[in-house]
LOVO-332082 format. One record per residue: x, y, z of N, C-alpha, C in turn; residue in three letters; residue number from 1. Coordinates in nm, 3 decimals. Layout:
LOVO-332082
R/n_X/n_Y/n_Z/ca_X/ca_Y/ca_Z/c_X/c_Y/c_Z/resn/resi
R/X/Y/Z/X/Y/Z/X/Y/Z/ALA/NUM
...
END
This chain:
LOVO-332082
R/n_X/n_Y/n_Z/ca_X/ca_Y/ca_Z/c_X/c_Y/c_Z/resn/resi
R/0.083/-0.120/0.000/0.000/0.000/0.000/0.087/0.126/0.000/UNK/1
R/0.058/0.242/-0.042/0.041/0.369/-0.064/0.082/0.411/0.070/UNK/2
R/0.221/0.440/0.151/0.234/0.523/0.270/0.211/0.666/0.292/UNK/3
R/0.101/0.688/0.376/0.044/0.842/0.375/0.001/0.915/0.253/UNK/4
R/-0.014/0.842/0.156/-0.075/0.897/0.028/-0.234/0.846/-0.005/UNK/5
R/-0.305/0.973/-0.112/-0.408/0.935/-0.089/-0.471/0.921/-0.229/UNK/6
R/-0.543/0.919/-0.339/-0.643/0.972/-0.411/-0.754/1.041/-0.400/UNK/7
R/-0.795/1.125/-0.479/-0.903/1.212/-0.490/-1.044/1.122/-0.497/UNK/8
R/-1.174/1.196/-0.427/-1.286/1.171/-0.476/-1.314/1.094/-0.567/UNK/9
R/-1.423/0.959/-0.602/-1.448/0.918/-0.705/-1.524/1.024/-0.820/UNK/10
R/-1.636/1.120/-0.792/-1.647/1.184/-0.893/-1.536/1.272/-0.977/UNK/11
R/-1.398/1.279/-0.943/-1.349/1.371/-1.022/-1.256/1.300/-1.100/UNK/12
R/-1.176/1.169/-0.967/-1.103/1.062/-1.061/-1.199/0.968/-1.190/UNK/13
R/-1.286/0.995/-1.174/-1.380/0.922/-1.314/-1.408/1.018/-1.472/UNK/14
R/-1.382/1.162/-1.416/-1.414/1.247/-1.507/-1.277/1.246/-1.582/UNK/15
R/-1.152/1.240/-1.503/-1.001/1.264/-1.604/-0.961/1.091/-1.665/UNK/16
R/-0.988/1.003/-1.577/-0.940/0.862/-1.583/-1.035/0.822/-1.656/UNK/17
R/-1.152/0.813/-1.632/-1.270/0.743/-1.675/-1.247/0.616/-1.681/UNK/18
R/-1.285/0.572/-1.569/-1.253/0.419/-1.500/-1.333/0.303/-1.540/UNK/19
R/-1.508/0.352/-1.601/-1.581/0.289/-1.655/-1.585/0.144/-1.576/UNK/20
R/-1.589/0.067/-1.607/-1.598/-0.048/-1.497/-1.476/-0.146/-1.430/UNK/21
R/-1.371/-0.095/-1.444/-1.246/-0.060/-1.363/-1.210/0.024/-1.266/UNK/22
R/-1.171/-0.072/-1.115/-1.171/0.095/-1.013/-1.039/0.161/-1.025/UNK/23
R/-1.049/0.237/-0.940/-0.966/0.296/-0.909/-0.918/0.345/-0.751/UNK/24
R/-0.836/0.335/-0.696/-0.806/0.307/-0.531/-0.857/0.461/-0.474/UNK/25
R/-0.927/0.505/-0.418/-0.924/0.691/-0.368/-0.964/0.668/-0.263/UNK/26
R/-0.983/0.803/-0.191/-1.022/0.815/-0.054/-0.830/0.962/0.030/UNK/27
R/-0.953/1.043/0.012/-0.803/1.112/0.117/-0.796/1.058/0.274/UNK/28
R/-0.673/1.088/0.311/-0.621/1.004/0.485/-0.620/1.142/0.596/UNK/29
R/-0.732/1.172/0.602/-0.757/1.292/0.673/-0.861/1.284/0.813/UNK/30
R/-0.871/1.182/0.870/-0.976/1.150/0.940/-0.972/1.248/1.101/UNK/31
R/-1.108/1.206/1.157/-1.143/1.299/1.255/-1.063/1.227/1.357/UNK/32
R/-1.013/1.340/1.445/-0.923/1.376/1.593/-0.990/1.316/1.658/UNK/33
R/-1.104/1.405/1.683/-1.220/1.342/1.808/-1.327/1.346/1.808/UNK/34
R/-1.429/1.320/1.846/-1.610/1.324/1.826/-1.577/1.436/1.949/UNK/35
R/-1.629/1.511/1.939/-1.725/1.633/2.008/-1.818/1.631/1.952/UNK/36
R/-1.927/1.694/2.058/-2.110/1.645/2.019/-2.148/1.854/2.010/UNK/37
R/-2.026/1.901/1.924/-2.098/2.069/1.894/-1.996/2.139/1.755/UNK/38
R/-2.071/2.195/1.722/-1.986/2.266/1.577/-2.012/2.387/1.592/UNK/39
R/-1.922/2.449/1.535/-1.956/2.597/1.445/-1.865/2.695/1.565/UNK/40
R/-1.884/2.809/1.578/-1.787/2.948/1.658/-1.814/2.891/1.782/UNK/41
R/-1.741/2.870/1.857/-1.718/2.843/1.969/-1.686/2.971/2.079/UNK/42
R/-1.726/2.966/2.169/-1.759/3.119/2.276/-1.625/3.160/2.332/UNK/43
R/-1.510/3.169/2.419/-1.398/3.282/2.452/-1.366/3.130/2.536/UNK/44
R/-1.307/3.072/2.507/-1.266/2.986/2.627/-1.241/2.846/2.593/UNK/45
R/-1.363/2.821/2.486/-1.409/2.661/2.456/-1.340/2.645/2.298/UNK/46
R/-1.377/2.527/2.333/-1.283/2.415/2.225/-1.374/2.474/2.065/UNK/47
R/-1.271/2.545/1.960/-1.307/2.601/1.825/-1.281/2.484/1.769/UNK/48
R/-1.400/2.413/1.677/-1.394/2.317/1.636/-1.471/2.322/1.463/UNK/49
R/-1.431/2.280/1.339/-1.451/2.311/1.218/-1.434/2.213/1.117/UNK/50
R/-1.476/2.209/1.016/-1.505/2.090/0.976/-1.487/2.147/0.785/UNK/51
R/-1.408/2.020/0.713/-1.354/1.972/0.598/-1.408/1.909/0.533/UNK/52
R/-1.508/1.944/0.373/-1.504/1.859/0.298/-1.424/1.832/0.173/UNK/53
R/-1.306/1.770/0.251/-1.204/1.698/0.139/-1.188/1.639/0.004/UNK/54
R/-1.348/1.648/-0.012/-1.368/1.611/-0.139/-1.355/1.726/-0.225/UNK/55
R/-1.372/1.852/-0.164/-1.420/1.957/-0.240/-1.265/1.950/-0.281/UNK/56
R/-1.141/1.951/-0.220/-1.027/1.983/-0.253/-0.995/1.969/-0.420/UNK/57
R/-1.097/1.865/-0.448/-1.024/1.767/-0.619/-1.150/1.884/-0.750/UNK/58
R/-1.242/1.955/-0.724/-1.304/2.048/-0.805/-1.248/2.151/-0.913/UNK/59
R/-1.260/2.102/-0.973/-1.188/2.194/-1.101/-1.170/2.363/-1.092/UNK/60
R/-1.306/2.371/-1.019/-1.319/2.498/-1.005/-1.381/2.539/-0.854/UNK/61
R/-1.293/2.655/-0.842/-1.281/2.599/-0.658/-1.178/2.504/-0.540/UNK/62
R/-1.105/2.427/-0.615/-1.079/2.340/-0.567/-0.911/2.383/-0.556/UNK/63
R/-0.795/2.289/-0.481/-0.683/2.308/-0.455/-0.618/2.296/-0.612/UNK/64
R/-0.565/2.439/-0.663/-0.524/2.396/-0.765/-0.367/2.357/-0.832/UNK/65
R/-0.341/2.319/-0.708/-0.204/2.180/-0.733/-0.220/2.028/-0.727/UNK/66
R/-0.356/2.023/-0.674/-0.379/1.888/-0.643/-0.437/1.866/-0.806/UNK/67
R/-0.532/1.944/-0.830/-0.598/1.937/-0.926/-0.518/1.931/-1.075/UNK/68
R/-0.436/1.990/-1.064/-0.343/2.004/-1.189/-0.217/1.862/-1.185/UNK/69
R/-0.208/1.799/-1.065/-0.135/1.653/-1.033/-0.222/1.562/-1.064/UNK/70
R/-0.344/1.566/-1.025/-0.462/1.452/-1.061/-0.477/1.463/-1.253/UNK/71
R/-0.486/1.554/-1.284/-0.459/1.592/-1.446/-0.362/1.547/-1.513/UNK/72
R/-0.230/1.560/-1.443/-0.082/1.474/-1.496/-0.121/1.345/-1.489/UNK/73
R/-0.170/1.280/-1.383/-0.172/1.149/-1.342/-0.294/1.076/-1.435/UNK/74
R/-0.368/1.138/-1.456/-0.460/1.073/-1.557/-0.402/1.108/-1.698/UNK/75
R/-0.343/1.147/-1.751/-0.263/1.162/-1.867/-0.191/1.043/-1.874/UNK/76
R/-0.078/1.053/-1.764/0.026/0.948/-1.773/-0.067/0.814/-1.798/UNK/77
R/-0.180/0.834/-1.723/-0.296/0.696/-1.737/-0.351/0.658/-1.898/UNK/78
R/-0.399/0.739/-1.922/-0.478/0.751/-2.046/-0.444/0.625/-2.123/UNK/79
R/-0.340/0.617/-2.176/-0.284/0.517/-2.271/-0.330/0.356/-2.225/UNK/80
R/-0.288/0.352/-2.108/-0.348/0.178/-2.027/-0.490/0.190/-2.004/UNK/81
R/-0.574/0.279/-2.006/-0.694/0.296/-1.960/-0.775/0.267/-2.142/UNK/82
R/-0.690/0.357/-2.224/-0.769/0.290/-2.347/-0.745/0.167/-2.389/UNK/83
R/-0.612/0.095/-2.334/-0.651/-0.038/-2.355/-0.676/-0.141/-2.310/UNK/84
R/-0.753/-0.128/-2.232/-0.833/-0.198/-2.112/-0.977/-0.187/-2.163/UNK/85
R/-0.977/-0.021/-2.231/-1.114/-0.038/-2.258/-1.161/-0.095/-2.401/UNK/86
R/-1.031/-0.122/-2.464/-1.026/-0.136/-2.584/-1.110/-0.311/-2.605/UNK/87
R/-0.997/-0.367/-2.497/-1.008/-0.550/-2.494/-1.175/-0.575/-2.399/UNK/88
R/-1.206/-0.443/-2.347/-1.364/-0.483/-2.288/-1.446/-0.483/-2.406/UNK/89
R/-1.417/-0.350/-2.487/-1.505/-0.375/-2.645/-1.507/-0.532/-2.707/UNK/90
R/-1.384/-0.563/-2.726/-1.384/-0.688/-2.832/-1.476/-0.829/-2.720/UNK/91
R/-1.420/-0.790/-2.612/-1.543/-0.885/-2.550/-1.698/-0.907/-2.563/UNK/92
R/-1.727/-0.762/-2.552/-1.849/-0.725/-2.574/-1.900/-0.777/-2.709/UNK/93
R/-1.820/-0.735/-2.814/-1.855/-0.784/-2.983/-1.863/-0.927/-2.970/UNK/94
R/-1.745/-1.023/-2.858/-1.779/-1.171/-2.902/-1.893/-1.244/-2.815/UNK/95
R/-1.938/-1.148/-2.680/-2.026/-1.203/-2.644/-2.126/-1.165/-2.715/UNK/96
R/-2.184/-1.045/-2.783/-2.316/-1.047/-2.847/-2.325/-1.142/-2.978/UNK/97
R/-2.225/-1.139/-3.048/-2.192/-1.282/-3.154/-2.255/-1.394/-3.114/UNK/98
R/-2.232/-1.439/-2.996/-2.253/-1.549/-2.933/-2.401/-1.551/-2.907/UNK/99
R/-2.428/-1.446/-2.859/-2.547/-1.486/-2.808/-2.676/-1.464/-2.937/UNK/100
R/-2.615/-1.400/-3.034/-2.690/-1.386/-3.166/-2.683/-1.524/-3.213/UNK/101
R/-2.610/-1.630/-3.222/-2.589/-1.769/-3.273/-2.672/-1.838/-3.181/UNK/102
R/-2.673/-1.814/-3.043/-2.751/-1.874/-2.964/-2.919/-1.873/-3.001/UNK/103
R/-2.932/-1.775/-3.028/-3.047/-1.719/-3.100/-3.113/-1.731/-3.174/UNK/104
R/-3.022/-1.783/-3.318/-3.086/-1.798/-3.408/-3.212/-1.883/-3.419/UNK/105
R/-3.283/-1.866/-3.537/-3.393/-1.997/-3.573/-3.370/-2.110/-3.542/UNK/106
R/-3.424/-2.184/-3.518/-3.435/-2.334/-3.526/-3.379/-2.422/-3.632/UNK/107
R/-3.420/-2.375/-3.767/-3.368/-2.377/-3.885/-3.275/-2.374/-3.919/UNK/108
R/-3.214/-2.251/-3.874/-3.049/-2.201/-3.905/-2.952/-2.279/-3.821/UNK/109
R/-2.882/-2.390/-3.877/-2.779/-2.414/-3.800/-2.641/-2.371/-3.746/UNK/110
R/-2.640/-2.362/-3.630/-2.517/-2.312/-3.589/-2.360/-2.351/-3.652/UNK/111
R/-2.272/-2.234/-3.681/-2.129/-2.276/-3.706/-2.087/-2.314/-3.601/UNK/112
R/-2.061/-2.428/-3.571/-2.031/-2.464/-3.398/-1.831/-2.460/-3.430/UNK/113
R/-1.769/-2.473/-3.540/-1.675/-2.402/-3.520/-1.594/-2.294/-3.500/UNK/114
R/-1.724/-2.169/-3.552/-1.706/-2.028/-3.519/-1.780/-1.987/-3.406/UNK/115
R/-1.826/-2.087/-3.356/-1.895/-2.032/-3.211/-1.731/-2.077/-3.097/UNK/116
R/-1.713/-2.222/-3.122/-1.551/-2.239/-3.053/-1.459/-2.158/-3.056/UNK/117
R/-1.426/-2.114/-3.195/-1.342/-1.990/-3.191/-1.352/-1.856/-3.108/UNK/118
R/-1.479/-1.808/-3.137/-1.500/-1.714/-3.055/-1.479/-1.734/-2.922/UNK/119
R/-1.529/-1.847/-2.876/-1.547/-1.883/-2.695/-1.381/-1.850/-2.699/UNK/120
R/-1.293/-1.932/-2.745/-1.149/-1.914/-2.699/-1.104/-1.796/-2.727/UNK/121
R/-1.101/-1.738/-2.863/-1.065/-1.577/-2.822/-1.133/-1.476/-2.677/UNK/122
R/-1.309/-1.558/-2.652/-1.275/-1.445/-2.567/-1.226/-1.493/-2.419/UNK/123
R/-1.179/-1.625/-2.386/-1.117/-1.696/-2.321/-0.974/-1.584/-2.321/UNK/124
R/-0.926/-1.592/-2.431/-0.780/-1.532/-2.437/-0.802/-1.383/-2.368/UNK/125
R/-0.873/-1.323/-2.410/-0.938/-1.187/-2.435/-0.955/-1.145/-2.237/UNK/126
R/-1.002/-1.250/-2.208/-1.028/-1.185/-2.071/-0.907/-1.241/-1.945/UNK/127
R/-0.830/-1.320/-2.031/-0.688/-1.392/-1.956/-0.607/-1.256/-1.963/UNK/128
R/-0.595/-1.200/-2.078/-0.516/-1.069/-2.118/-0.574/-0.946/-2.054/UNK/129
R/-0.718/-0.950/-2.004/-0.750/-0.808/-1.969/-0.731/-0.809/-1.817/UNK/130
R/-0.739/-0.948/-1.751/-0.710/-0.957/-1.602/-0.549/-0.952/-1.572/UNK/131
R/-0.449/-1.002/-1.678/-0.319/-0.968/-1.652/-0.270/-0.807/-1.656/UNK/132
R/-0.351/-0.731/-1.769/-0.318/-0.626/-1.790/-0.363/-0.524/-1.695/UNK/133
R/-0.520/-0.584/-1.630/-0.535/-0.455/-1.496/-0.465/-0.482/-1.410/UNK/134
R/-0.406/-0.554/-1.370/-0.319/-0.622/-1.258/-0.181/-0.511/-1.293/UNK/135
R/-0.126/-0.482/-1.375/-0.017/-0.381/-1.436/-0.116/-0.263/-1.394/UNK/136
R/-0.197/-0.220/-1.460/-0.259/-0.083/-1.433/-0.296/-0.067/-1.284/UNK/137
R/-0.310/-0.152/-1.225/-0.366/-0.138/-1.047/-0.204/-0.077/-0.972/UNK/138
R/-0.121/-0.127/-1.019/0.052/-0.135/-0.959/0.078/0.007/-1.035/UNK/139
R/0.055/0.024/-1.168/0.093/0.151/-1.212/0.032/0.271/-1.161/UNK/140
R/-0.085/0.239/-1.094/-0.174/0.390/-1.019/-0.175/0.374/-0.860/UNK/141
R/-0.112/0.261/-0.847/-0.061/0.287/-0.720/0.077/0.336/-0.669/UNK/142
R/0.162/0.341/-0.766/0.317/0.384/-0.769/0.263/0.504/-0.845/UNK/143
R/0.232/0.521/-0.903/0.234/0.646/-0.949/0.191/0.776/-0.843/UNK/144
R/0.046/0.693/-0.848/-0.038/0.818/-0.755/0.026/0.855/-0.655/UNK/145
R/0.133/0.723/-0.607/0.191/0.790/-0.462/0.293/0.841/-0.538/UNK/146
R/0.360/0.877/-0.608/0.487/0.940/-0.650/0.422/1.101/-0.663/UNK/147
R/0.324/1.080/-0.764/0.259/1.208/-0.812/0.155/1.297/-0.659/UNK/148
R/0.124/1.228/-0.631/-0.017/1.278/-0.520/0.087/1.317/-0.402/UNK/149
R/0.101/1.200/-0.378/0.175/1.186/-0.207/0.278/1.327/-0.124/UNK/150
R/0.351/1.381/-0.212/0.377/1.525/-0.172/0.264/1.598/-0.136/UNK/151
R/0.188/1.603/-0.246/0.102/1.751/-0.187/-0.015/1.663/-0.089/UNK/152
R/-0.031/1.510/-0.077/-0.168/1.536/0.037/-0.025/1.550/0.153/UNK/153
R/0.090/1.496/0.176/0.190/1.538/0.283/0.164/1.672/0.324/UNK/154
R/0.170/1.750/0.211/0.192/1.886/0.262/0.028/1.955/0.233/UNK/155
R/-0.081/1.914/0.169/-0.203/1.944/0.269/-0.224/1.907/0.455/UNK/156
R/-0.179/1.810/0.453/-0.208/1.735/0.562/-0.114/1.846/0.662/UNK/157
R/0.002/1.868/0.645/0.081/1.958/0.705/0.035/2.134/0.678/UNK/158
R/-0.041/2.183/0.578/-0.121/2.287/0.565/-0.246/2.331/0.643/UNK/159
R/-0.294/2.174/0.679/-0.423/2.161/0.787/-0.382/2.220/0.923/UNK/160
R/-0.273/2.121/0.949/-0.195/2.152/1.112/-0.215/2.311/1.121/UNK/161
R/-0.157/2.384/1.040/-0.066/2.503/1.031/-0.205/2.625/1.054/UNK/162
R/-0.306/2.572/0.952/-0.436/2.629/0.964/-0.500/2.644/1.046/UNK/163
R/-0.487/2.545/1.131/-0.580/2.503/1.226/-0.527/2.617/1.377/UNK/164
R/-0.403/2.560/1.365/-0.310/2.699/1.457/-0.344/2.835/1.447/UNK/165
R/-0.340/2.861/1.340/-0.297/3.019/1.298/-0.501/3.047/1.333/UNK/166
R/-0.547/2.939/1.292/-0.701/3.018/1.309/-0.756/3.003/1.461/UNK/167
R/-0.679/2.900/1.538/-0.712/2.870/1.677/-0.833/2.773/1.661/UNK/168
R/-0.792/2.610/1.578/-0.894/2.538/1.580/-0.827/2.449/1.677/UNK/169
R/-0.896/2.393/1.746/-0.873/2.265/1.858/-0.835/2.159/1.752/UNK/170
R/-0.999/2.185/1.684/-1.024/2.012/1.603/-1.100/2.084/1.494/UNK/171
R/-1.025/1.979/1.388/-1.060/2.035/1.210/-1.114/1.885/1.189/UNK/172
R/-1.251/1.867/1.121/-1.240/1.746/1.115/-1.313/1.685/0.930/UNK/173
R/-1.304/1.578/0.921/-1.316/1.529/0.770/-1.455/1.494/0.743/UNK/174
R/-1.529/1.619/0.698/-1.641/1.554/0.663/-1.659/1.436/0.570/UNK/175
R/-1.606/1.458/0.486/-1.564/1.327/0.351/-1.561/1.199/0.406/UNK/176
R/-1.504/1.190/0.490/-1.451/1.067/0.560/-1.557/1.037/0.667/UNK/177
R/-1.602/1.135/0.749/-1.755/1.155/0.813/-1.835/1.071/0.758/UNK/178
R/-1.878/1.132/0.652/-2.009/1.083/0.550/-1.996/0.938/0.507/UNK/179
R/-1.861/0.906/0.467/-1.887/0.768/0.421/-1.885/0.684/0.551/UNK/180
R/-1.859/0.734/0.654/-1.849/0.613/0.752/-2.009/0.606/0.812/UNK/181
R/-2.126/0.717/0.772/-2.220/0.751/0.818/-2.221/0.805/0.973/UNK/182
R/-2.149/0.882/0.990/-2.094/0.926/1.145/-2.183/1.050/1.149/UNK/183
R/-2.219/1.095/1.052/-2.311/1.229/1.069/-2.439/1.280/1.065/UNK/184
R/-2.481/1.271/1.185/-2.628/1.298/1.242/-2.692/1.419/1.209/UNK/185
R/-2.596/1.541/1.253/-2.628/1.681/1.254/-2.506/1.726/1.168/UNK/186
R/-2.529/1.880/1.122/-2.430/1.945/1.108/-2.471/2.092/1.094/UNK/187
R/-2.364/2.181/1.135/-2.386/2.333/1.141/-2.315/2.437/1.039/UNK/188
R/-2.411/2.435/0.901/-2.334/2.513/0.794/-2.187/2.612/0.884/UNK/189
R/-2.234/2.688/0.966/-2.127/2.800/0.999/-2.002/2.735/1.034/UNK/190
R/-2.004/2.612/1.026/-1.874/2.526/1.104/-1.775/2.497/0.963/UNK/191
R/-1.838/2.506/0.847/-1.765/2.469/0.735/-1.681/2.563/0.706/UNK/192
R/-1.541/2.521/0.705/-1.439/2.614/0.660/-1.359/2.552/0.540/UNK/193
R/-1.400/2.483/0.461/-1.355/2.410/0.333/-1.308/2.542/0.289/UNK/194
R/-1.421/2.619/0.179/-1.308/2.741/0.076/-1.248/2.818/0.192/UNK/195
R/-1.250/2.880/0.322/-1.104/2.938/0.360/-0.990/2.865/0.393/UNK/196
R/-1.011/2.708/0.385/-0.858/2.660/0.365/-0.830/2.663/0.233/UNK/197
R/-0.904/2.582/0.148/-0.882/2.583/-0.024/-0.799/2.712/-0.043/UNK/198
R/-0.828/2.875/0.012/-0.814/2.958/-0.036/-0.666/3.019/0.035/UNK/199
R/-0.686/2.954/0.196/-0.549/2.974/0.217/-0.447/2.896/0.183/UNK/200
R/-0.441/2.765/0.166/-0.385/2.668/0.080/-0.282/2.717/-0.052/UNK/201
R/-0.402/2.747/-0.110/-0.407/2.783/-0.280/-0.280/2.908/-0.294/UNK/202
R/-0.286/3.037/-0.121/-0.255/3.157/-0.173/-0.092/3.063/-0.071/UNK/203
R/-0.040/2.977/-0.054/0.109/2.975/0.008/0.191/2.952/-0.134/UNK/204
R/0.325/2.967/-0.119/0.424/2.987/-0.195/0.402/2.846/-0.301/UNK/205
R/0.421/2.873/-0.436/0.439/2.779/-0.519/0.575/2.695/-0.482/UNK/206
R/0.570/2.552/-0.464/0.651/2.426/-0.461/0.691/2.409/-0.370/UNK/207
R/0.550/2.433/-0.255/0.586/2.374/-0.089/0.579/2.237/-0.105/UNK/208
R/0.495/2.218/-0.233/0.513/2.032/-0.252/0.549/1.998/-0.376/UNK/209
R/0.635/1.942/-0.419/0.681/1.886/-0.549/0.627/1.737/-0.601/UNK/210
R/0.530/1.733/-0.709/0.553/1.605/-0.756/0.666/1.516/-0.798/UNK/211
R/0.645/1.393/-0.838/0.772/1.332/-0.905/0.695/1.351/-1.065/UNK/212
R/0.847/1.373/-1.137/0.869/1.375/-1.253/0.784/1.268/-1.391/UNK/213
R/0.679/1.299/-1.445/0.613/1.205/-1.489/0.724/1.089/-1.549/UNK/214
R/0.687/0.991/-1.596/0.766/0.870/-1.634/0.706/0.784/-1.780/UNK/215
END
């Protein structure tokens, strides 16, 4: 696995990758400190507590735009294995509807039962080759993503700390990560501070995090 590295949201990794019925590993590593049972401005004394949706970070517009422009490299570098994955799902598709058109036919019409064999073994071959080849693409977006990603969620993750200080938060916590675990009962719009990190994020010095060099 991926040390301290993360992927983006499934809606945004599907829009550059287009994963179609191939996954793809995501989820940012940002999870909640502590359950406290209160949100939003907290009174002269008490625990300031605020809340992250991490998903928003991967938005084209709006969103962190180094992460966003790394998730863009990384589906590039993808592109090429992704069309041919989707390429060998097509020819499957063509030999199973073949098949099942022969299956089909009239009563009358007799089957080529040697071009029905053929087909079965091409797509025998066909899906021996597409399970070896995602097995390469699963290893390639997992070395990658952590080569490419893994700096900047490091140094989000280290941007959070820093935020959280400078604004006097106790506890910043992951809605993203919230939601899918179903942990969230209530919530208090005024507690959301997503775009003033995005925005303080966005405004620190260019190449507090460096990707690696595409390949």
């Amino acid at each position: 696995m991926i040390a301290d590295t993360s992927i983006v949201p499934p809606r945004f990794k599907e829009y550059y990758i287009k994963m179609k019925s191939f996954t793809f590993i995501a989820g940012f590593i940002f999870a909640a400190l502590v359950a406290i049972p209160a949100f939003g401005q907290a009174p002269a004394g008490a625990t300031k507590i605020g809340w992250i949706d991490t998903g928003g970070f991967a938005a084209e517009k709006g969103g962190i735009v180094k992460y966003v422009k790394a998730y863009k490299d990384l589906g590039n570098e993808v592109r090429p294995r992704t069309a041919e994955l989707e390429g060998i799902q097509a020819k499957l598709k063509t030999i199973s509807d073949d098949l099942t058109r022969m299956q089909n036919s009239p009563a009358n019409v007799p089957i080529n039962q040697s071009a029905a064999i053929a087909k079965q073994d091409e797509g025998k071959r066909l899906q021996r080759e597409f399970e070896f080849k995602k097995k390469e693409y699963d290893a390639f977006i997992e070395k990658r993503g952590g080569e490419i990603l893994g700096p900047i969620n490091q140094d989000i993750g280290k941007a959070i700390q820093e935020f959280a200080k400078a604004r006097g938060y106790s506890v910043i916590l992951d809605l993203d990560k919230l939601g899918q675990a179903g942990a969230v009962l209530a919530l208090d719009q005024s507690a959301n501070i997503t775009n003033e990190f995005i925005t303080y994020y966005n405004a620190r010095p260019a190449g507090t995090a460096a990707a690696a060099t595409p390949r």
